[in-house]
DSSP file (Angstrom, degrees, kcal/mol; ACC not computed):
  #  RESIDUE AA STRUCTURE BP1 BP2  ACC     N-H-->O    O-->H-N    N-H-->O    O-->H-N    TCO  KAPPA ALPHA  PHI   PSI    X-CA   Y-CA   Z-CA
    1    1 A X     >        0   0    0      0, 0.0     4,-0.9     0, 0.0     5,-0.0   0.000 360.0 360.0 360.0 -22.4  -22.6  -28.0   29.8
    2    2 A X  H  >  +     0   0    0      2,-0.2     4,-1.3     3,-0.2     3,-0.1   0.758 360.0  57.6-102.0  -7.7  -25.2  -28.8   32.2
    3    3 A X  H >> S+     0   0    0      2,-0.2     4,-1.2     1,-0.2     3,-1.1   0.981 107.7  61.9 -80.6 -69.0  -22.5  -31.2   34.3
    4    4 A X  H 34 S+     0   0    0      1,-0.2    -2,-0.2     2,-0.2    -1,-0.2   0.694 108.0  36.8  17.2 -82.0  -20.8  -27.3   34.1
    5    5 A X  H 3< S+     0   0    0     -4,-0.9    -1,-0.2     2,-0.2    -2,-0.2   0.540 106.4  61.4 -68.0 -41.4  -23.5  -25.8   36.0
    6    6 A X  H << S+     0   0    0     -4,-1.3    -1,-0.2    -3,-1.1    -2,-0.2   0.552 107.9  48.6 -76.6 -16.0  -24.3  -28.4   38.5
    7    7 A X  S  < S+     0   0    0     -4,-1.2     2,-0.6    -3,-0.1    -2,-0.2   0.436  89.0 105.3-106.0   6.2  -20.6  -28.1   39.9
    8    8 A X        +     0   0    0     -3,-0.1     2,-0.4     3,-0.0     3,-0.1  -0.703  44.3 172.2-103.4 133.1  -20.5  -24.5   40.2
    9    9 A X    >   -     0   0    0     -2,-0.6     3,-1.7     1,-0.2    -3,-0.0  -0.965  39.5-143.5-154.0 141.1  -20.8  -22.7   43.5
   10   10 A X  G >  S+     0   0    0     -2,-0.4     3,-2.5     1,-0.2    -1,-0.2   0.897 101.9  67.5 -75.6 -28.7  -20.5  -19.3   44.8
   11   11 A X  G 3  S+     0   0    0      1,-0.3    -1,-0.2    -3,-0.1    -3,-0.0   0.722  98.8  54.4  11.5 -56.6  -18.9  -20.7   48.0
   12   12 A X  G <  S+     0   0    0     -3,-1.7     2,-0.5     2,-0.1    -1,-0.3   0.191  84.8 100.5 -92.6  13.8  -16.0  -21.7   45.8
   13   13 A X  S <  S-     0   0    0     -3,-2.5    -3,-0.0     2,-0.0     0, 0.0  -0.794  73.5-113.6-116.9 158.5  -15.2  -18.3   44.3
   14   14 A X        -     0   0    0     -2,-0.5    -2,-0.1     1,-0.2    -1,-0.0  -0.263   7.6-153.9 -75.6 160.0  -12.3  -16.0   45.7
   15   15 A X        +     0   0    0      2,-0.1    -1,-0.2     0, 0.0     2,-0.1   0.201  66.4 103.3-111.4   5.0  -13.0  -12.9   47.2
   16   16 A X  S    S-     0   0    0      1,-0.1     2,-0.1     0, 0.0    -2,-0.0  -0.557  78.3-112.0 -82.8 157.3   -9.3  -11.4   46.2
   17   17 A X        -     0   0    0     -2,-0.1     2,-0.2     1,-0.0    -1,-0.1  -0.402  36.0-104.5 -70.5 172.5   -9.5   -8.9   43.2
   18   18 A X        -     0   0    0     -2,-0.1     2,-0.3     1,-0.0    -1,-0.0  -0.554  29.9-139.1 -92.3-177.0   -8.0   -9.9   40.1
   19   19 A X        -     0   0    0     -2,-0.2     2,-0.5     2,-0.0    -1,-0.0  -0.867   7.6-159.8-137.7 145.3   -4.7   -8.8   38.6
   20   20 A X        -     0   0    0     -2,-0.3     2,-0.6     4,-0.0     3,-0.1  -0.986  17.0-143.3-144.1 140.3   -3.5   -7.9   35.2
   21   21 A X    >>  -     0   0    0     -2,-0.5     4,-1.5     1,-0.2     3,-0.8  -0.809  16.1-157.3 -70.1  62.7    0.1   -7.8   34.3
   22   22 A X  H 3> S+     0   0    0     -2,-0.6     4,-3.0     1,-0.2    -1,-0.2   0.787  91.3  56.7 -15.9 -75.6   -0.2   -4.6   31.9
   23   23 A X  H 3> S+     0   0    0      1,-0.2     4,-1.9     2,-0.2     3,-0.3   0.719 109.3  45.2 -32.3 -55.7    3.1   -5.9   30.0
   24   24 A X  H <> S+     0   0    0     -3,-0.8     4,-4.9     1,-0.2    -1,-0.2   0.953 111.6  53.3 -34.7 -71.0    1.5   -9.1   29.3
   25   25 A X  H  X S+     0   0    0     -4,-1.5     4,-2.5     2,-0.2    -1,-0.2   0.861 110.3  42.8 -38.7 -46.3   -1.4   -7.5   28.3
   26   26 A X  H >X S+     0   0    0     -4,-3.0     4,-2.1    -5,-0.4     3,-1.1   0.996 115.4  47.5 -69.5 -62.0    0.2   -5.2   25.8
   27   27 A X  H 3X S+     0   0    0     -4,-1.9     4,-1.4     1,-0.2    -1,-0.2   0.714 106.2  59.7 -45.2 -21.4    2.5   -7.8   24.2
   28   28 A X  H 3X S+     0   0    0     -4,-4.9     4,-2.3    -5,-0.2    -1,-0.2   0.880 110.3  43.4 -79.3 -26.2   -0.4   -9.9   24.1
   29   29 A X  H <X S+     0   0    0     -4,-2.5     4,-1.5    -3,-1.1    -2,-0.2   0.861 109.5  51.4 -31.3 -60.7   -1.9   -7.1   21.8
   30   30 A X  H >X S+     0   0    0     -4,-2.1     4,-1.7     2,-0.2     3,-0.7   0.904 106.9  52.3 -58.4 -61.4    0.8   -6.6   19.9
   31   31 A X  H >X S+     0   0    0     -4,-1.4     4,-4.5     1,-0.3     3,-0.8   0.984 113.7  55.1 -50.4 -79.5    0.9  -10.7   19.3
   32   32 A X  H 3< S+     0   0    0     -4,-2.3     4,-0.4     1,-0.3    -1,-0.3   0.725 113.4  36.5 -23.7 -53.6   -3.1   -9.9   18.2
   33   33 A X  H <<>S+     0   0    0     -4,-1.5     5,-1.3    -3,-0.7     6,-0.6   0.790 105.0  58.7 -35.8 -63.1   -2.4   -7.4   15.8
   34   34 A X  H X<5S+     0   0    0     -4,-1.7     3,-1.2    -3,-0.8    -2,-0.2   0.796 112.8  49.9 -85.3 -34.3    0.5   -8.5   14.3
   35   35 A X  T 3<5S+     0   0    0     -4,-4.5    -1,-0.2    -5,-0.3    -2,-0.2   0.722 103.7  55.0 -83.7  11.6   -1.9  -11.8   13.3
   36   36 A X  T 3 5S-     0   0    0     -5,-0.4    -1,-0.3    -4,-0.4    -2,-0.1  -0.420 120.9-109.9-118.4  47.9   -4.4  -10.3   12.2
   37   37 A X  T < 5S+     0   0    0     -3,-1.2    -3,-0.2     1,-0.2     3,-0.1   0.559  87.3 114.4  16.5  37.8   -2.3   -8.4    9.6
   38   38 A X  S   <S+     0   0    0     -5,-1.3     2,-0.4     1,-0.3    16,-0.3   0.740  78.3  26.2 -98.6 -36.5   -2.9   -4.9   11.6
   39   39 A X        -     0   0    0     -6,-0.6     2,-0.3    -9,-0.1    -1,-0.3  -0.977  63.9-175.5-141.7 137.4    0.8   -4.1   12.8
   40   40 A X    >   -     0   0    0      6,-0.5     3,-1.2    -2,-0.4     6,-0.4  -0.774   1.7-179.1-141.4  76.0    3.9   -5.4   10.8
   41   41 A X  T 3  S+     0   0    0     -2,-0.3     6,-0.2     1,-0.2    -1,-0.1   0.736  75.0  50.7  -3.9 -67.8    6.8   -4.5   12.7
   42   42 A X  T 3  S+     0   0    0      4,-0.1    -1,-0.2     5,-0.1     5,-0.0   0.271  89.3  98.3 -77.7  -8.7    9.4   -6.0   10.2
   43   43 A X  S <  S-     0   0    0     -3,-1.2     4,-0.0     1,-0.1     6,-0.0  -0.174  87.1-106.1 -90.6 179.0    8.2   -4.6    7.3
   44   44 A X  S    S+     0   0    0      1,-0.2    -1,-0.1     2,-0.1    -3,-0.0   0.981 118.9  47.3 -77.4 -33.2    9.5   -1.6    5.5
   45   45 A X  S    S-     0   0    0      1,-0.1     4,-0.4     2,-0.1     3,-0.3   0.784  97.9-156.9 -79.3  -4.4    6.6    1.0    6.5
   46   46 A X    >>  -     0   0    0     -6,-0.4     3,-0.6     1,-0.2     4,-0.5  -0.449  49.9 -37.2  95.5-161.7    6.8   -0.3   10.5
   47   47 A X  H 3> S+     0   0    0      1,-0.3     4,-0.9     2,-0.2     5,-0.2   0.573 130.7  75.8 -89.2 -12.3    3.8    0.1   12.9
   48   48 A X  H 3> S+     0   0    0     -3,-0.3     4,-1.6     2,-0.2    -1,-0.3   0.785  94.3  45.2 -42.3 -40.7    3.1    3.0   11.5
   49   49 A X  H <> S+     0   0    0     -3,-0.6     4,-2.2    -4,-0.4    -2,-0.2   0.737 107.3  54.3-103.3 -10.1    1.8    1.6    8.7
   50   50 A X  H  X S+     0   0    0     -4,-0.5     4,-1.4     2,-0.2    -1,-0.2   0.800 106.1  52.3 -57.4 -17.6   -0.3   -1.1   10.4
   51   51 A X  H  X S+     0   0    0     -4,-0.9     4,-2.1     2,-0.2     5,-0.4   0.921 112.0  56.0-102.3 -41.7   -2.3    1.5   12.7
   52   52 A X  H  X S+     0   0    0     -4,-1.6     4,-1.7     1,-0.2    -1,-0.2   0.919 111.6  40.5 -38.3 -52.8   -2.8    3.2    9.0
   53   53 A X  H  X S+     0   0    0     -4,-2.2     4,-1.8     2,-0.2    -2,-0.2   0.760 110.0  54.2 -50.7 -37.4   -4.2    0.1    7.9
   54   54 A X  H  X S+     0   0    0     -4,-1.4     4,-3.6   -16,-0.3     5,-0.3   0.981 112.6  48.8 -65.2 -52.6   -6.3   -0.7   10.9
   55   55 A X  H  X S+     0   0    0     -4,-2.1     4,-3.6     1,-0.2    -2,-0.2   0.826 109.2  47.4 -58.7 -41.3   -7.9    2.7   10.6
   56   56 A X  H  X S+     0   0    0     -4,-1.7     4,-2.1    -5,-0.4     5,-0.5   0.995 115.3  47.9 -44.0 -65.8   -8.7    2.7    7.0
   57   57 A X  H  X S+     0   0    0     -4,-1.8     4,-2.8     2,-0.2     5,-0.3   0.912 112.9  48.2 -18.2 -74.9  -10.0   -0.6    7.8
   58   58 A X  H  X S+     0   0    0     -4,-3.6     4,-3.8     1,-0.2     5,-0.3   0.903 113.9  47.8 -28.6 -63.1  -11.9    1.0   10.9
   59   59 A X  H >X S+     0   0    0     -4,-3.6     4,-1.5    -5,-0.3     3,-0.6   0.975 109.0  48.9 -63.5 -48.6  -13.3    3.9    8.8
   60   60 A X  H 3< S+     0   0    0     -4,-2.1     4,-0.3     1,-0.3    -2,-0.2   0.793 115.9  47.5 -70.9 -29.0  -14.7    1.9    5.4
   61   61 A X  H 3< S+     0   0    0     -4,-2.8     4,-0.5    -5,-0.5    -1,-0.3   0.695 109.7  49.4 -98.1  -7.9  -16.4   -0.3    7.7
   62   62 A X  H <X>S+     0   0    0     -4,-3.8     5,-1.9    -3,-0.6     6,-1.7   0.720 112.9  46.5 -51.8 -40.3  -17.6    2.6    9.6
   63   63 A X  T  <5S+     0   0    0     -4,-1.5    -2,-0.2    -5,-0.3    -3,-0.2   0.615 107.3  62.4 -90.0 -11.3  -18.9    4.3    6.2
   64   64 A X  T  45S+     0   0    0     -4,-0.3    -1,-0.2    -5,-0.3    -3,-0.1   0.755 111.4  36.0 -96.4 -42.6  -20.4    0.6    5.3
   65   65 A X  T  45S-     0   0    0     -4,-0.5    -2,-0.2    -5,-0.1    -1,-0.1   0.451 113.0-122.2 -91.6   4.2  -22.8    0.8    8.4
   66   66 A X  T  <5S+     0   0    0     -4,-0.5    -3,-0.2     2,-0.0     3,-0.1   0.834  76.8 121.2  44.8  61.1  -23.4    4.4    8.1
   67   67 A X  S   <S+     0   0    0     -5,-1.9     2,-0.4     1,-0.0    -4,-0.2   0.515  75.4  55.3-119.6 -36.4  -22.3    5.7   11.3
   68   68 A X  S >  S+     0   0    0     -6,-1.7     3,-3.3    -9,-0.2     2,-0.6   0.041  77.2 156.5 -97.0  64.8  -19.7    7.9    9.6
   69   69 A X  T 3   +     0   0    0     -2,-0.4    -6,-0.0     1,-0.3    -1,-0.0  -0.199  67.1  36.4 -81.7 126.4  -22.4    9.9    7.0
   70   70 A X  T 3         0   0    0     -2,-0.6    -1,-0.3     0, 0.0    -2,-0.1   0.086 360.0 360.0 131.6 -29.6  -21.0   13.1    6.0
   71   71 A X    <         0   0    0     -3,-3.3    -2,-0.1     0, 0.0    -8,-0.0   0.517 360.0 360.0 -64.3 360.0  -17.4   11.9    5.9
């Protein structure tokens, strides 16, 4: 790490912005998702029923840290 550090210089960094491809981005989501068992395309309930799943997910571990009390 410290061989890292010793070769880095602000001299050497670009002054353009950076760029993001949206499309990339999204498909690379999608890729994210689908491996982390959150959106299942192929299946019979669709993506519908991953974003059902994420959000159950989402909520119980909301309700676990108490941020959603009252629900």
């Amino acid at each position: 790490m410290p061989m890292l550090i010793k070769s880095f210089s602000l001299e050497r960094v670009g002054r353009t912005r950076g760029s993001v491809f949206l499309g990339k981005l999204d498909w690379l989501n999608k890729m994210h998702l689908r491996r982390m068992g959150m959106e299942t395309g192929n299946e019979a309930g669709g993506v519908e029923s991953g974003r059902a799943t994420l959000i159950k997910r989402v909520k119980e571990m909301m309700q676990k840290e108490n941020v959603l009390t009252g629900w």
